[in-house]
C-alpha positions as CSV (number, residue, x, y, z in Angstrom):
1,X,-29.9,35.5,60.6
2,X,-32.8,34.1,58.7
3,X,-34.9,31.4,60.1
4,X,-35.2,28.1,58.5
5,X,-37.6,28.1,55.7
6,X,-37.0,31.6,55.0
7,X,-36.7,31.8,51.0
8,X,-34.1,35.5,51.4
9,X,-31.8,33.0,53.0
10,X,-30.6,31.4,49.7
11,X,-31.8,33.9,47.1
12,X,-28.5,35.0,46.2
13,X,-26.8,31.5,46.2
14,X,-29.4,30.3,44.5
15,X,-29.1,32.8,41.7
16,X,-25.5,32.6,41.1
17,X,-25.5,29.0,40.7
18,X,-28.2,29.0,38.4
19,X,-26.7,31.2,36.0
20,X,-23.3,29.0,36.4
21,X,-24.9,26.5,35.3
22,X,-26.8,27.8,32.3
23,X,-24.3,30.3,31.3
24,X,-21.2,27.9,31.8
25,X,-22.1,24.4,32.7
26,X,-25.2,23.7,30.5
27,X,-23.2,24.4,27.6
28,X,-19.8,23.3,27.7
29,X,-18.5,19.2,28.4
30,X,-15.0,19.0,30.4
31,X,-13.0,16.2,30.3
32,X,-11.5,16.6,33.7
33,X,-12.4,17.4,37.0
34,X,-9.4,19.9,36.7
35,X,-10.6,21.5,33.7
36,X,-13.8,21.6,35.0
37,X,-12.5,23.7,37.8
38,X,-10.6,26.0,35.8
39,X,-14.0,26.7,33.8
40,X,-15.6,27.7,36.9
41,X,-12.7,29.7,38.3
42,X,-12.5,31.5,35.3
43,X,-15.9,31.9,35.1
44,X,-16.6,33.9,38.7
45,X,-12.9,35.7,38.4
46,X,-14.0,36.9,34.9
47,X,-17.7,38.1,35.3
């Protein structure tokens, strides 16, 4: 395990969710919290 600090510790996380939310969030407005969900489901079963 990485120390505190560390930037490798998030790198990954930090990716993925950055591309979630340009690729998916940025662009799209959901009326729900539930479709909301879906999007994102759909988006990490589908990639």
């Amino acid at each position: 395990m990485s120390r505190r600090g560390n930037y490798r510790n998030s790198a990954v996380a930090e990716i993925f969710f950055n591309l979630l939310k340009t690729e998916r969030i940025g662009r799209r407005t959901n009326r729900t919290r539930n479709e909301a969900r879906r999007d994102v489901f759909d988006y990490i079963e589908m990639s």
